[in-house]
C-alpha positions in Angstrom: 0.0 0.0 0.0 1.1 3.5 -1.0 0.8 6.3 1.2 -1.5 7.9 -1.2 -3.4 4.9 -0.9 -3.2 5.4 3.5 -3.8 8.9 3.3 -7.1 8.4 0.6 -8.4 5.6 2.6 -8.4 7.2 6.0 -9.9 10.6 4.8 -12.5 8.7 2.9 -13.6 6.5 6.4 -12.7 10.0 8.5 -15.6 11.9 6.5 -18.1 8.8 5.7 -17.9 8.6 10.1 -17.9 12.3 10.1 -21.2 13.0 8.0 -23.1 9.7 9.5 -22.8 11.3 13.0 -24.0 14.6 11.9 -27.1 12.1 10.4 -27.3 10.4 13.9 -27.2 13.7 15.8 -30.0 15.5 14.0 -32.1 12.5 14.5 -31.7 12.9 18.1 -32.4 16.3 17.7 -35.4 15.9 15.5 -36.3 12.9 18.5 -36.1 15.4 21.9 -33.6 12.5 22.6 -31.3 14.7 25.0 -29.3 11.7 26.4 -28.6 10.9 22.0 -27.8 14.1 21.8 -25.3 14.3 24.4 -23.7 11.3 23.0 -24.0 11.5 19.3 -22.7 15.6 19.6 -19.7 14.2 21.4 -18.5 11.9 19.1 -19.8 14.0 15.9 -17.6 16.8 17.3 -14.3 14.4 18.1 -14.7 12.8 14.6 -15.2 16.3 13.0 -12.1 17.4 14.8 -10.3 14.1 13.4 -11.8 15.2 10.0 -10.4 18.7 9.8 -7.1 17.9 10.6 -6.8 15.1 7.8 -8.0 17.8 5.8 -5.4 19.9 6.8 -2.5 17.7 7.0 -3.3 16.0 3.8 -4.3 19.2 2.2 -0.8 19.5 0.0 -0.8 15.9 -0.5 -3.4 15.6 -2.6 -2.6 19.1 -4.4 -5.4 20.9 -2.9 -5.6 25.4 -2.4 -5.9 26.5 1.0 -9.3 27.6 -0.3 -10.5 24.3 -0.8 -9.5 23.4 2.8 -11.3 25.9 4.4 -14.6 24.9 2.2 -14.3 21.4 3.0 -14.1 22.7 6.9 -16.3 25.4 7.3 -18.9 23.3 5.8 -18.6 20.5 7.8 -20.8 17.5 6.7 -21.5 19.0 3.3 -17.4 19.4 3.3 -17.0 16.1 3.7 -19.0 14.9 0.8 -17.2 17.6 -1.3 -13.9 15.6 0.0 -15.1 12.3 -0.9 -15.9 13.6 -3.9 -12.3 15.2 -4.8 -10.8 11.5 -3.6 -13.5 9.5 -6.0 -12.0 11.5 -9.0 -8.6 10.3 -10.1 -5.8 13.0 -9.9 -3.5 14.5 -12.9 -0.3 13.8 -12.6 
């Protein structure tokens, strides 16, 4: 395995975990479920964490602006997509 190959694969689990929490935490918001929400806004906001750094530290890796970093973060769960997006296309060389 390449370390393109590492650094593709864990930002592609890092933002499919990142946006299904966001999914799971509305639906305990959407459910008055304040225990879920606890919970699911806990580990939605350590995975999102996990998610921007990637982001960042992979950012030059795969040939991405600074401007495109700060989408895919500001965004957050719609970011993500837009990431795994980017990583489904292949890259120039």
């Amino acid at each position: 395995m390449q370390a393109s190959d590492a650094a593709t694969r864990r930002l592609r689990a890092i933002s499919i975990l990142e946006t299904l929490s966001f999914i799971v935490l509305l639906a305990m918001m959407i459910s008055n479920n304040e225990a879920g929400v606890s919970i699911a806004g806990a580990i939605h906001g350590l995975l999102f964490l996990g998610y921007a750094v990637l982001v960042l530290v992979d950012r030059e890796h795969f040939g991405w602006s600074w401007a495109f970093a700060a989408l895919a973060i500001l965004t957050g769960p719609l970011g993500a997509i837009f990431v795994l997006e980017k990583l489904r296309r292949p890259r120039p060389s």
